[in-house]
C-alpha positions in Angstrom: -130.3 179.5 7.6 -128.4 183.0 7.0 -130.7 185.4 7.0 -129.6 189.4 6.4 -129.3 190.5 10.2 -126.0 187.5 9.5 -125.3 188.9 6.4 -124.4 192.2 8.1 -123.1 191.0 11.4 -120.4 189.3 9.2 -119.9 192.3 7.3 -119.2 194.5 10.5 -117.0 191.9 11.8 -114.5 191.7 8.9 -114.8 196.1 8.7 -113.9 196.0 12.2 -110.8 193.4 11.5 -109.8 195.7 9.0 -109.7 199.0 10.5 -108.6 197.7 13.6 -105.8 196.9 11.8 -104.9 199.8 10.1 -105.7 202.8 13.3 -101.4 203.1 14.5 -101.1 203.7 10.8 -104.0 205.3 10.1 -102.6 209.2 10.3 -99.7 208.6 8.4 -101.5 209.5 5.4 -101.2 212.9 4.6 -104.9 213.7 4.4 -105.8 211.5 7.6 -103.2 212.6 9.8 -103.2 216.6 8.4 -100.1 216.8 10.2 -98.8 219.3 7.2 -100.3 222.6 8.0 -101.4 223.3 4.9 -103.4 220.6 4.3 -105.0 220.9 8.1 -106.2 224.2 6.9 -107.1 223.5 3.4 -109.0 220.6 4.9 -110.4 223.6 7.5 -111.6 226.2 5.1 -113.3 223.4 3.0 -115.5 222.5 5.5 -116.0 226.0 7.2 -117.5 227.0 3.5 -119.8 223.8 3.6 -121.0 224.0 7.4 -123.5 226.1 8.7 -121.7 228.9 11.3 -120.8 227.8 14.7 -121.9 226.3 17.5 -123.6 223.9 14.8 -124.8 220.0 16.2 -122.4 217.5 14.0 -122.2 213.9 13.8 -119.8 212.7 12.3 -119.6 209.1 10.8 -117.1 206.9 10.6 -114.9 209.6 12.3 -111.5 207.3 12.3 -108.9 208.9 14.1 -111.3 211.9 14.8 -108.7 214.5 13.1 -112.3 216.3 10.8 -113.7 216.3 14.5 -110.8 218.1 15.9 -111.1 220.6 13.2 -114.6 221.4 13.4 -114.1 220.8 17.5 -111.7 224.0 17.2 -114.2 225.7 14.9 -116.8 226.2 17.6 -118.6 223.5 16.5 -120.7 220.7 19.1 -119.3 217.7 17.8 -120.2 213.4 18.2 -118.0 211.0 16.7 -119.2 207.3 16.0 -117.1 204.3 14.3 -117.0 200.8 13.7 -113.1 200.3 14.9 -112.7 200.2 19.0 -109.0 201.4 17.7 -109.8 204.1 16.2 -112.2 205.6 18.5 -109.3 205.3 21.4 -107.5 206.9 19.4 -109.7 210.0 18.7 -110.6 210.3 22.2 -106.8 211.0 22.9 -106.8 213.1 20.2 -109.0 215.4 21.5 -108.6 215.4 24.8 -105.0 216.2 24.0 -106.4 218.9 22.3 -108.5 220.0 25.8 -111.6 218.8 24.4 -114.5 217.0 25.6 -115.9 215.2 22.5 -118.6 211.6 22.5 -116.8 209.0 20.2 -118.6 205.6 20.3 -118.3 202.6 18.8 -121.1 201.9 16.4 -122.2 200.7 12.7 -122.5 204.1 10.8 -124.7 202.7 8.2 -127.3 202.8 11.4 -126.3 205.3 14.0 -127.6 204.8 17.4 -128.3 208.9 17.3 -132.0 210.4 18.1 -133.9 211.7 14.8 -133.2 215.5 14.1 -130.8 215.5 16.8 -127.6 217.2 13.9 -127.9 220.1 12.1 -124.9 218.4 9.5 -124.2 214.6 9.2 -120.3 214.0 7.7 -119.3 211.1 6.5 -115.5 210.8 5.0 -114.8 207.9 2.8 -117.8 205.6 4.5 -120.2 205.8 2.0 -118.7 203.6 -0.9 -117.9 201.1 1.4 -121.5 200.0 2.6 -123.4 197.5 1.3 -126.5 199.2 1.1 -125.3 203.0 0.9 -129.0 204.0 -0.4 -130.7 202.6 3.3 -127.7 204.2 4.9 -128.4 207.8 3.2 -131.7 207.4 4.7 -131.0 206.7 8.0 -128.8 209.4 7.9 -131.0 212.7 6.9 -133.1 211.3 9.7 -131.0 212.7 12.0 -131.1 216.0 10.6 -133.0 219.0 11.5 -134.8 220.9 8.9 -132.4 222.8 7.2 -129.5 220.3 8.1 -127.4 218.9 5.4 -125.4 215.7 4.6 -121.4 216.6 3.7 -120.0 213.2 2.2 -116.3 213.0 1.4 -115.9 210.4 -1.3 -114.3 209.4 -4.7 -113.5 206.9 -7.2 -109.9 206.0 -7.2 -107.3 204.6 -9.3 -107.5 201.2 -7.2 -111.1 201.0 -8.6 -113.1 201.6 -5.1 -115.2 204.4 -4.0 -118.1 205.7 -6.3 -118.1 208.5 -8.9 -119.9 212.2 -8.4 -122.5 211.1 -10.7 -123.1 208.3 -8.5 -123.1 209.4 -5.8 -125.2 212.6 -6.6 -128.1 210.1 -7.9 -127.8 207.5 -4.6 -128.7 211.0 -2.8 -131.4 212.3 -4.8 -133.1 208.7 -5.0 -132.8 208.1 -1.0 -133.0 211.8 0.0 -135.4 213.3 -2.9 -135.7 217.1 -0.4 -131.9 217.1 -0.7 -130.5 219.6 -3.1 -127.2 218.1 -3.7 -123.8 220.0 -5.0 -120.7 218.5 -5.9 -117.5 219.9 -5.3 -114.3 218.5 -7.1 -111.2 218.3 -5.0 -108.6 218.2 -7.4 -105.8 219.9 -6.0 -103.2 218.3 -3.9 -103.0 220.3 -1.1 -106.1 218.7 0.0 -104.4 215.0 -0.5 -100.4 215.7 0.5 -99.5 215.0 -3.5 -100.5 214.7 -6.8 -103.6 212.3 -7.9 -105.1 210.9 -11.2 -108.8 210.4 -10.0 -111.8 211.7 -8.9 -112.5 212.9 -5.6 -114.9 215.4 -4.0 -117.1 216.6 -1.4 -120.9 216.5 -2.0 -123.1 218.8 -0.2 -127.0 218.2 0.6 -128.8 220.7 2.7 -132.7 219.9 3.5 -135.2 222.3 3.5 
């Protein structure tokens, strides 16, 4: 009998597949990579307004190729990486230690991080959320790790394929899972932020605690 533990196990399996897959590609993209200057420090000054000032404790979820770690690594920031693809994460470690960094990436589910409770003062999570299962357990599990007065920084969007979840979703998955969050949306229309011109909705939703 499958039971949900199965469920899941499948579930990571087939991610894994996936993304496996797609890490020598991965940075390619123009907002992955943020090889164009521009977009690095768009991408930069976003998050510096969203982030508490440095040294601040960050986790960051489904880090990829670890290119948001390296930014906020540079910032001053104290910086763990986690994610579900053995490629990727060999491929942020040589990322920053190319960079002269000494950053944790580990390979784990970041719908439950293996990270101790209050341990972050800001959880970040970049196009992970809409693709969980249960996104509302996950929310959870993740302002668990925060400190009083941390926040949750999600990176998401609904996009012309039809994946990812709108603001309005997403902004109600928050305050139903995380009801001391006082979450903000902010669009991210412009295409600096993407490497081009795009016709749906993405944003960055802030959620500090008190």
């Amino acid at each position: 009998m499958t039971g949900p533990d199965d469920v899941h196990a499948a579930y990571l399996a087939d991610q894994r597949e996936t993304w496996d897959a797609e890490a020598a590609a991965f940075d390619d993209e123009p907002d992955h990579g943020l090889r164009d200057p521009a977009t690095r420090e768009a991408w930069a000054q976003l998050l510096a307004a969203q982030l508490p000032p440095a040294p601040a404790d960050v986790v960051d979820l489904g880090c990829g190729t670890g290119t948001l770690a390296l930014l906020l690594t540079d910032a001053g920031h104290r910086v763990r990486g986690l994610d579900l693809s053995p490629a990727m994460v060999e491929r942020a470690r040589a990322k920053l230690a190319a960079a002269g960094h000494d950053v944790p990436f580990e390979v784990g589910d970041a719908s439950r991080p293996p990270f101790e409770a209050g341990s972050a003062d800001v959880v970040l999570c970049r196009h992970v959320l809409w693709a969980l299962p249960d996104p509302g357990a996950a929310l959870e599990r993740w302002a668990g790790l925060l400190r009083p007065g941390g926040r949750l920084v999600l990176v998401e969007g609904r996009w012309h394929t039809g994946g990812g979840l709108t603001a309005e979703t997403t902004e109600r998955l928050v305050r139903e899972h995380v009801p001391d969050a006082d979450p903000r949306v902010v669009p991210l229309p412009d295409d600096v932020y993407w490497g081009g011109p795009i016709d749906d909705e993405r944003y960055l939703l802030v959620a500090p605690l008190p």
